[in-house]
C-alpha positions as CSV (number, residue, x, y, z in Angstrom):
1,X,3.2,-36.2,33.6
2,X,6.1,-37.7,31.5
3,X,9.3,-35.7,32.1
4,X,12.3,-35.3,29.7
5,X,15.5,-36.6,29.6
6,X,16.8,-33.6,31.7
7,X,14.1,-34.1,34.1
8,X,12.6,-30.5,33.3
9,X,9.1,-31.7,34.0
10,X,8.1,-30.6,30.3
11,X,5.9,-32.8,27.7
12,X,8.1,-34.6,25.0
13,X,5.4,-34.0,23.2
14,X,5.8,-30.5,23.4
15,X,9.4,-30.0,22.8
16,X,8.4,-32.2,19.7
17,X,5.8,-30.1,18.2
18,X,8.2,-26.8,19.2
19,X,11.0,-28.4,17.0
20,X,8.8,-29.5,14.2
21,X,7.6,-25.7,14.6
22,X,10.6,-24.3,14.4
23,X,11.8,-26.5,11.5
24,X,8.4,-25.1,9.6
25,X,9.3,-21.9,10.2
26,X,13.1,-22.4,9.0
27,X,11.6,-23.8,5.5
28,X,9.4,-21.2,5.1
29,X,11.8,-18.3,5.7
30,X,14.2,-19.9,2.9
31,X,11.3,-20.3,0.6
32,X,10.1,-16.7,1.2
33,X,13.7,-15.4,0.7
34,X,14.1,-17.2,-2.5
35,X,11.0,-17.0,-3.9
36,X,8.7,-14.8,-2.3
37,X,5.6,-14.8,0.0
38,X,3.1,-15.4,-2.3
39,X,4.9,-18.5,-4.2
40,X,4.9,-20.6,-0.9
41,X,3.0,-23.7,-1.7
42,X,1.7,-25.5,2.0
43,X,1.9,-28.7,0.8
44,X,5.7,-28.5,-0.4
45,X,6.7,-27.3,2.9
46,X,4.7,-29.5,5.0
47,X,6.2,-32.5,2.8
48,X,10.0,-30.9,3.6
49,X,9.6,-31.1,7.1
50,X,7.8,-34.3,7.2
51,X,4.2,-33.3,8.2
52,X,1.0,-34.5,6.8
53,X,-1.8,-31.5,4.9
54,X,-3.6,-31.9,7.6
55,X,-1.0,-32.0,10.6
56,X,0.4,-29.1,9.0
57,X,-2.8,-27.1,9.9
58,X,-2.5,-28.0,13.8
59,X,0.6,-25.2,13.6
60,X,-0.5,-22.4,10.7
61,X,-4.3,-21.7,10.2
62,X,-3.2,-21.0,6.2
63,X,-0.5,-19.3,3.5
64,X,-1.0,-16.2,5.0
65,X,-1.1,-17.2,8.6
66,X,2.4,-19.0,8.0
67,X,3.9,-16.0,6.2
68,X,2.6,-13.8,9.0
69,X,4.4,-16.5,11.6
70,X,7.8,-16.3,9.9
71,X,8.1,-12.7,10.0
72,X,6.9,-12.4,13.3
73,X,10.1,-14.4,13.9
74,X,12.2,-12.5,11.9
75,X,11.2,-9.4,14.5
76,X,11.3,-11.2,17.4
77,X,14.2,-12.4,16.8
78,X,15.8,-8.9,15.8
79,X,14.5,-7.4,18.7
80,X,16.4,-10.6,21.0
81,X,19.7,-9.3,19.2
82,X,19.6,-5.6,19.3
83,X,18.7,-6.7,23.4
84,X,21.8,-8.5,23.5
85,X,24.0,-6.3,21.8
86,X,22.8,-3.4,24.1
87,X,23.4,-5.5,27.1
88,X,26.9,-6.8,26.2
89,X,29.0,-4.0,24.0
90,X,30.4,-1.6,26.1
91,X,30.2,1.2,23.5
92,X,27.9,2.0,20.8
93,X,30.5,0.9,18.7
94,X,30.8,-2.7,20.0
95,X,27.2,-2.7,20.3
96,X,26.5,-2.5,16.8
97,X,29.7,-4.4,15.7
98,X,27.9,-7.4,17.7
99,X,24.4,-6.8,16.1
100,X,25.6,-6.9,12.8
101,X,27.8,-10.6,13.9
102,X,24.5,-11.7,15.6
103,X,22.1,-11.4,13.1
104,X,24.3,-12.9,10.2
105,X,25.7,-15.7,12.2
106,X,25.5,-18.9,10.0
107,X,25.2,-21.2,12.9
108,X,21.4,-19.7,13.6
109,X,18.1,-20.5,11.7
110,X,17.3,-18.7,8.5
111,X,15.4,-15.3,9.2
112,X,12.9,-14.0,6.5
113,X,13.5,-10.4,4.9
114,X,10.6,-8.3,5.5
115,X,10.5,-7.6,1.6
116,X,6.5,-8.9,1.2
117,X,4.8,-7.5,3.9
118,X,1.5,-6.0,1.9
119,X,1.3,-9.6,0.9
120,X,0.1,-9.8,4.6
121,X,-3.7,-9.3,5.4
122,X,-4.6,-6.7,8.6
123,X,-4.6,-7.0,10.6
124,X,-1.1,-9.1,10.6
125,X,0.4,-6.4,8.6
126,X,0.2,-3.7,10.8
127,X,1.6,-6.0,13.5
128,X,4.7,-6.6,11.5
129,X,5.2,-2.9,10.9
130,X,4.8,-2.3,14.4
131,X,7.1,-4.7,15.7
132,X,9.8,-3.6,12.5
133,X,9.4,-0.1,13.5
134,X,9.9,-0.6,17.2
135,X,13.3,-2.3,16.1
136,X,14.0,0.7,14.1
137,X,13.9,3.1,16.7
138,X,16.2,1.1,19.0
139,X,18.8,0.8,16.1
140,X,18.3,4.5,16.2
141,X,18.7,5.2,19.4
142,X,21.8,3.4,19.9
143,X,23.0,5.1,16.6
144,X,22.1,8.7,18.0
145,X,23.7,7.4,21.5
146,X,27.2,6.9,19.8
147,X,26.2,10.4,17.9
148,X,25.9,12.2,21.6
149,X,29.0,10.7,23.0
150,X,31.1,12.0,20.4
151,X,32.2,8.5,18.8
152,X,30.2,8.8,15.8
153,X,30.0,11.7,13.6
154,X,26.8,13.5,13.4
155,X,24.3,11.8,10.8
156,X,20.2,11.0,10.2
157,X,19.8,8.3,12.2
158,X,16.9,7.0,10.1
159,X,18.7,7.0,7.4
160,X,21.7,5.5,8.7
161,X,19.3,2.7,10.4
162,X,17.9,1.6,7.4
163,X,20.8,1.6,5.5
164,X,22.1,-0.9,7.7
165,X,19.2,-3.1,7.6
166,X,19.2,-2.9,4.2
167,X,22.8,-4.4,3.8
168,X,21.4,-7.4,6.3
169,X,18.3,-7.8,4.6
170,X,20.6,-8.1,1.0
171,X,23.0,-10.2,2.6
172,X,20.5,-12.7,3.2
173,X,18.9,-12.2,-0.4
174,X,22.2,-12.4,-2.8
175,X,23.7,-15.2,-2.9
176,X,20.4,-16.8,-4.6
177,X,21.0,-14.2,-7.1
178,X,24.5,-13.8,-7.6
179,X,25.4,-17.7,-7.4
180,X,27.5,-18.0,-5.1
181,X,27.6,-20.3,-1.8
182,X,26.5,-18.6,1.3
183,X,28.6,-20.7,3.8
184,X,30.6,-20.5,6.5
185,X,33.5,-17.9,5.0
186,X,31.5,-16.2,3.0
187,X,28.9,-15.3,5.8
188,X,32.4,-14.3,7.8
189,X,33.4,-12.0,5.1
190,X,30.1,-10.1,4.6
191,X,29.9,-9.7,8.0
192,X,33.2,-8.2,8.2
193,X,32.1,-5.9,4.9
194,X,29.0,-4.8,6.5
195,X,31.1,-3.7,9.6
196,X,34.3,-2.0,7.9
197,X,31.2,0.0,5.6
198,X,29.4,0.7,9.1
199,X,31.7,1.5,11.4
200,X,34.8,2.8,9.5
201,X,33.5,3.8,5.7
202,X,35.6,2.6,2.9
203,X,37.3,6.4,1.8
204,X,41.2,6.4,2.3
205,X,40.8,10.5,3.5
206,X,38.3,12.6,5.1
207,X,36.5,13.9,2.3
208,X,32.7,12.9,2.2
209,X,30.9,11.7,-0.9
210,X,28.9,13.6,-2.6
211,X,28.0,13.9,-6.3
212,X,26.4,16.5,-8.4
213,X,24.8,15.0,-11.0
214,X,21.2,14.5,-11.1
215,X,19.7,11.2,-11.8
216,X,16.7,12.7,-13.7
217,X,18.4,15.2,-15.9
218,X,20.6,11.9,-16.6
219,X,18.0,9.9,-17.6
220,X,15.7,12.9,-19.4
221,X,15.0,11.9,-23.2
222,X,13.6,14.6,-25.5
223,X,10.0,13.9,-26.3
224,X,8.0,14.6,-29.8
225,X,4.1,14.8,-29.0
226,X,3.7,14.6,-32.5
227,X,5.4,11.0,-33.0
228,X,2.6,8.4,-32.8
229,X,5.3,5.9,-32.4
230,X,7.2,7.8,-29.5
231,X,4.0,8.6,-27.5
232,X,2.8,4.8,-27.1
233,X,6.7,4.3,-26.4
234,X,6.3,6.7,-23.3
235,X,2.4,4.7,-21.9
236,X,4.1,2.1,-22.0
237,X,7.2,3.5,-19.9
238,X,4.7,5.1,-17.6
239,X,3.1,2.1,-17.0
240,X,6.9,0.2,-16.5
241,X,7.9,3.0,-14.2
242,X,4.7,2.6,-12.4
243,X,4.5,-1.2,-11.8
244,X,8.2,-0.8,-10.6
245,X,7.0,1.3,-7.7
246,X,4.8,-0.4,-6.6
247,X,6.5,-3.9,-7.0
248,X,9.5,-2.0,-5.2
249,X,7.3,-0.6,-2.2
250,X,4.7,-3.7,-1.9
251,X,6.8,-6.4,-3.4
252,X,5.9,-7.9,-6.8
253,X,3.3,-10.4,-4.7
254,X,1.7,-7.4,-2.9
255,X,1.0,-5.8,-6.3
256,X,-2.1,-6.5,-8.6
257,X,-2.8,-5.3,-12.4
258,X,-5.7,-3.1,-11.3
259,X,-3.5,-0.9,-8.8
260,X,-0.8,-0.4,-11.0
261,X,-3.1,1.1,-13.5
262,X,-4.9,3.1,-11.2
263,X,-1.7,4.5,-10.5
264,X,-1.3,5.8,-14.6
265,X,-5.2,6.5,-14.7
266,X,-5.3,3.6,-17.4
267,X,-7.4,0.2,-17.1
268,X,-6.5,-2.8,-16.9
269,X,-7.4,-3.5,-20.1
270,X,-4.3,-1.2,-20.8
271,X,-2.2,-2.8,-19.1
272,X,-2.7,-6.0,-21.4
273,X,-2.4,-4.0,-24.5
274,X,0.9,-4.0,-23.6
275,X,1.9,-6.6,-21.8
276,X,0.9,-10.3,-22.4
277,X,0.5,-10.8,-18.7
278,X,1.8,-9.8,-15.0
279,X,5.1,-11.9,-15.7
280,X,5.7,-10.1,-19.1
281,X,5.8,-7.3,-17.4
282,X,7.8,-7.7,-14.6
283,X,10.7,-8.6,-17.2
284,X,9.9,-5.6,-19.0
285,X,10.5,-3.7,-15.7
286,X,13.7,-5.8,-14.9
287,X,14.9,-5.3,-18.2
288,X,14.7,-1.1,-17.5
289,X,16.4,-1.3,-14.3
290,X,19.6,-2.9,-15.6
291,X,19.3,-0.4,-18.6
292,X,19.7,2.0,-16.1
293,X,22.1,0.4,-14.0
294,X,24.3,0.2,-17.1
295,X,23.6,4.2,-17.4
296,X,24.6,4.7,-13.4
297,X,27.9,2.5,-13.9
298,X,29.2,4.1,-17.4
299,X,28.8,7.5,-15.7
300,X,30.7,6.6,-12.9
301,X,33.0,5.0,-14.9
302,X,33.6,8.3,-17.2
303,X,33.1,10.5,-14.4
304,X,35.3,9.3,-11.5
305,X,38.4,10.1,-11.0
306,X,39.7,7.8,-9.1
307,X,38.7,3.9,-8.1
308,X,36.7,5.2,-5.2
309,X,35.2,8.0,-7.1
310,X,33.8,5.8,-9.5
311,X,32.3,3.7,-6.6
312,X,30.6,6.6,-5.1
313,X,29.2,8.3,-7.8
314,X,27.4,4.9,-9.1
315,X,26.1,4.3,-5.1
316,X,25.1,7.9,-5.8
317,X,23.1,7.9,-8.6
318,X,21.5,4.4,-7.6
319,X,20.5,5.9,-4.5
320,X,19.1,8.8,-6.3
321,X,17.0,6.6,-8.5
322,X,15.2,4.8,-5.7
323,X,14.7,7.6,-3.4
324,X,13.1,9.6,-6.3
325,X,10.2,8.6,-9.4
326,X,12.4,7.3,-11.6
327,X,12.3,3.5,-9.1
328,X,13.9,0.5,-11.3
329,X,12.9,-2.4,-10.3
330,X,15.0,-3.7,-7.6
331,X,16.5,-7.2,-6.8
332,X,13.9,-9.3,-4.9
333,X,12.5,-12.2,-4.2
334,X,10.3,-14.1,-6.7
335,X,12.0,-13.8,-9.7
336,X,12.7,-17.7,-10.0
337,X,9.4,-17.5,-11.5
338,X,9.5,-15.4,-14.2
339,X,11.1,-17.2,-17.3
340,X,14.2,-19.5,-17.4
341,X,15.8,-17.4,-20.0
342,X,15.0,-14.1,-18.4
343,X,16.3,-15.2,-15.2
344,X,19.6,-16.4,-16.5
345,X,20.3,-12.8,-18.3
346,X,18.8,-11.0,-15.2
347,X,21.6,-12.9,-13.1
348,X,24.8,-12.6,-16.0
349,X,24.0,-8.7,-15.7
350,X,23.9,-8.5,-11.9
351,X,26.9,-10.3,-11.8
352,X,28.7,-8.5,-14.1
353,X,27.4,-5.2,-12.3
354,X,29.3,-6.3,-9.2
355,X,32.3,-7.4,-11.1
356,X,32.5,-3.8,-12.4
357,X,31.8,-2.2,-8.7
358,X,34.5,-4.6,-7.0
359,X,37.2,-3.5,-10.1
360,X,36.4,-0.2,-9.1
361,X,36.7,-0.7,-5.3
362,X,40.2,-2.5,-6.3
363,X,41.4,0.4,-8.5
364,X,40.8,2.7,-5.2
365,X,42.9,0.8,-3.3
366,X,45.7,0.4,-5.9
367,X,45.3,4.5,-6.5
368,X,45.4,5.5,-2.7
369,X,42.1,6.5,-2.5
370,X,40.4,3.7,-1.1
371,X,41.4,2.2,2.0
372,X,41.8,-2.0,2.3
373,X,38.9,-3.5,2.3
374,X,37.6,-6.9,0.7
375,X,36.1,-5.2,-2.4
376,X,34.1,-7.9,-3.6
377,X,32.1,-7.8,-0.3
378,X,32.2,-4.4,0.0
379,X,30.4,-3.4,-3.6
380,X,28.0,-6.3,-2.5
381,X,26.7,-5.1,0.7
382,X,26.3,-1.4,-1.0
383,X,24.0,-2.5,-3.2
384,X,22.1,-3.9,-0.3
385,X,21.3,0.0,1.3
386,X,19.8,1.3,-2.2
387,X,17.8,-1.7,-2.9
388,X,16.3,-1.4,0.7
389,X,15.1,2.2,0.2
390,X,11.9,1.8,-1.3
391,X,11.0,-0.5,1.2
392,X,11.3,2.3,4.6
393,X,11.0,5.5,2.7
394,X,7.8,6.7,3.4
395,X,6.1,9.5,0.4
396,X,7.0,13.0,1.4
397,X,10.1,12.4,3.0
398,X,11.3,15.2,4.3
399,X,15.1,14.9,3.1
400,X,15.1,15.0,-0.7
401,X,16.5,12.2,-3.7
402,X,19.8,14.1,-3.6
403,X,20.3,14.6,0.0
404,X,19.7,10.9,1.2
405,X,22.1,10.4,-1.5
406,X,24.5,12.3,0.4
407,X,23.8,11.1,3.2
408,X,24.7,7.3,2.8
409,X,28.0,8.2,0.2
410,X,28.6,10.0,3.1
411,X,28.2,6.5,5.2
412,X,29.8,4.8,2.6
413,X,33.0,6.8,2.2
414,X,33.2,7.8,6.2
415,X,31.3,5.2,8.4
416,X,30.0,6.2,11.5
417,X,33.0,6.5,13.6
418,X,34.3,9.8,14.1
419,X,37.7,9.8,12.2
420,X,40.9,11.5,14.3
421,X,42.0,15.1,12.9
C-alpha cells in the first residue's frame, strides 16, 4: 500500500477524494445559502470544484442526495461544536460564549442553513430533523443547566434555543442580502453581537420588554362584503398570506402551486388568475412583508419612548407576526432568482430597515437607555431570531403569538445572565 507523506499508512488517493469531497460540499453549502436548495445546478458545481458530470456522481447519487449531504454536515458539524464547547467552558456561560465563536469562526468551511429541508425527500428529511433536534435539545440542556445553577435567569429554553440559532442561521444568510462583505471583522463583530444579545441583553436597566400592542388588531382593515372590488382584493390576500406560510415553514423550493391552494380551498387554476406564475407571486408576497415591516417600524418609531423602546417594540411586533397567521414572507434564500428589479428594491428596503433599527439602537445609547453595544450588529442579529421562527415553531404551540414575543424582548433586553440586584 502507498503511504503518505506523514507515513500514516493511508491511500493518497483517499485523502484526495476526501478533499475533493469536502471542497464539493463547501460549494454546495454557499450555493444553498445564496440561492437555495432547489436552484443547485450539478453541473455548475462539479465544474467549480474541477470534477467531470460523471466523476461528480462517484461522490452524490443526485441534487437531492448532495443537498441531503451538505446538511448532514451542517449537523454533524453542530453537534462537534456544542461537544466541544461542553467539554472546554467551565460554566454554561463560557460554554455557550465558545459555541457561538465556534460555529461562526471564518477560518472553517461554509455550513448550510437548514432553511430547505422539505426540499429533502424521506426519508433524508426526517434524518435531518432528527439530527437538528437532537442538537436542539443539547443547546437546551446547557441553557436549562445555566438556568439551575442560578447564572441565568429563568426562561423557555426552547425558545431561547431557537432564538439563538436563528441569529447563527441569519448571520450566515445576510450579508448576501444586505451587501456587505462577510470577512474577517465583520464575522468578529457579529460574533461579538450575537454574544452581548445572548449573554448580557442590550437594556441599560432591569426592566424586561414587553409590549402591548397586538399585531392583528394593527394590521385589521375594515372589510365591505358588498364591494366587488374589495372582496377579490381580500382572495388575493388570502392566497399571499397563504403562500407566505408555507414558503416561510417549507422554504419557497419546498412549496408547490397546488399546496398553497389547498391551503385557501381554491385551485390552482386560482392561483393563476392572479398571479402570472410562482415567481409573480413570490414578489407579491415580498412586497407585503416589507409593507408590513414599514407598519412594525413607524409604530415603534411613534410608540417608543426612548431609542431602546423603539427597538423593542418593532422586535415585538415582528415576532408577533411570525409566531401568529398574519407570516410575511421572511428573508431567505432563493430570491436571486426572482426578477433583477425586484431584487434590487427587495435589498434597498432591507437595508434601509436596518439603518432605521441601528438609529434606534444608537439613540438608546445616547438616551441612557440602551447600554454600549455595536448597534449596527446588534439590530442585525435580531432580525435573525424572528425570521427563524417559522422554521422550529411547530402548529399548536403551546406559548401564544404574544408571549413568545415576550419572551425573546425579554432575551433581547436582559440576556441570559442573571443581572446583580
Amino acid at each position: 500500500m502507498a503511504q503518505d507523506e506523514s507515513g500514516t499508512g493511508r491511500p493518497k488517493p483517499a485523502r484526495k477524494r476526501a478533499a475533493r469531497r469536502d471542497l464539493l460540499l463547501d460549494e454546495a453549502a454557499r450555493r444553498i445559502n445564496a440561492q437555495g436548495a432547489g436552484a443547485i445546478v450539478l453541473n455548475d458545481i462539479a465544474e467549480q470544484v474541477g470534477l467531470s458530470r460523471n466523476a461528480l456522481y462517484y461522490y452524490v447519487a443526485d441534487r437531492a442526495d448532495l443537498v441531503f449531504r451538505t446538511y448532514l454536515r451542517a449537523c454533524e458539524t453542530m453537534t462537534d461544536d456544542l461537544v466541544t464547547a461542553h467539554e472546554q467552558g467551565q460554566t454554561p456561560a463560557e460554554r455557550l460564549a465558545l459555541f457561538i465563536r465556534t460555529s461562526l469562526a471564518f477560518e472553517r468551511p461554509a455550513q448550510a442553513v437548514l432553511s430547505d429541508i422539505d426540499f429533502l425527500p424521506e426519508p433524508q428529511r426526517g434524518l435531518i430533523r432528527e439530527h437538528h433536534g437532537r442538537n436542539v435539545g443539547h443547546l437546551r440542556a446547557m441553557i436549562a443547566e445555566g438556568v439551575a445553577s442560578g447564572t441565568f435567569r429563568p426562561c423557555e429554553t426552547e425558545v431561547a434555543a431557537q432564538a439563538l440559532i436563528g441569529m447563527l442561521s441569519w448571520a450566515r444568510l445576510s450579508a448576501g442580502w444586505l451587501g456587505y462583505r462577510d470577512g474577517r471583522a465583520a464575522r468578529k463583530r457579529m460574533i461579538a453581537a450575537i454574544s452581548d444579545l445572548f449573554l448580557g441583553g442590550f437594556g441599560a436597566g432591569p426592566e424586561t420588554g414587553r409590549c402591548e400592542i397586538d399585531v392583528e388588531v394593527l394590521t385589521a382593515r375594515p372589510f365591505n362584503a358588498f364591494d366587488r372590488r374589495q372582496t377579490n382584493e381580500i382572495k388575493i390576500t388570502q392566497l399571499i398570506a397563504a403562500a407566505s406560510r408555507l414558503f416561510n415553514r417549507r422554504g419557497i423550493d419546498g412549496t408547490s402551486l397546488d399546496e398553497i391552494s389547498a391551503t385557501v380551498g381554491a385551485t390552482k387554476g386560482a392561483v393563476y388568475h392572479y398571479f402570472d406564475d410562482k415567481a409573480d407571486l413570490v414578489v407579491r408576497c415580498y412586497r407585503r412583508a416589507f409593507d408590513l415591516y414599514d407598519v412594525f417600524m413607524d409604530t415603534a418609531v411613534a410608540t417608543g419612548g426612548t431609542g431602546f423602546e423603539r427597538a423593542l417594540i418593532c422586535l415585538h411586533l415582528n415576532v408577533q407576526a411570525q409566531a401568529g397567521p398574519l407570516s410575511p414572507l421572511m428573508l431567505q434564500p432563493g430570491r436571486t432568482a426572482l426578477p433583477a428589479d425586484a431584487v434590487a428594491r427587495f435589498s434597498q428596503s432591507s437595508r434601509k430597515l436596518r439603518m432605521t433599527s441601528t438609529r434606534s439602537l444608537k439613540q438608546g445609547v445616547a438616551d441612557g437607555s440602551c447600554r454600549p453595544c455595536d448597534a449596527t450588529f446588534a439590530a442585525e442579529v435580531a432580525a435573525g431570531i424572528f425570521l427563524w421562527l417559522p422554521k422550529w415553531l411547530p402548529e399548536a404551540y403551546p406559548l401564544s403569538p404574544m408571549k413568545i414575543a415576550d419572551e425573546i424582548t425579554d432575551l433581547f433586553a436582559l440576556g441570559l445572565e442573571t443581572r446583580a440586584a
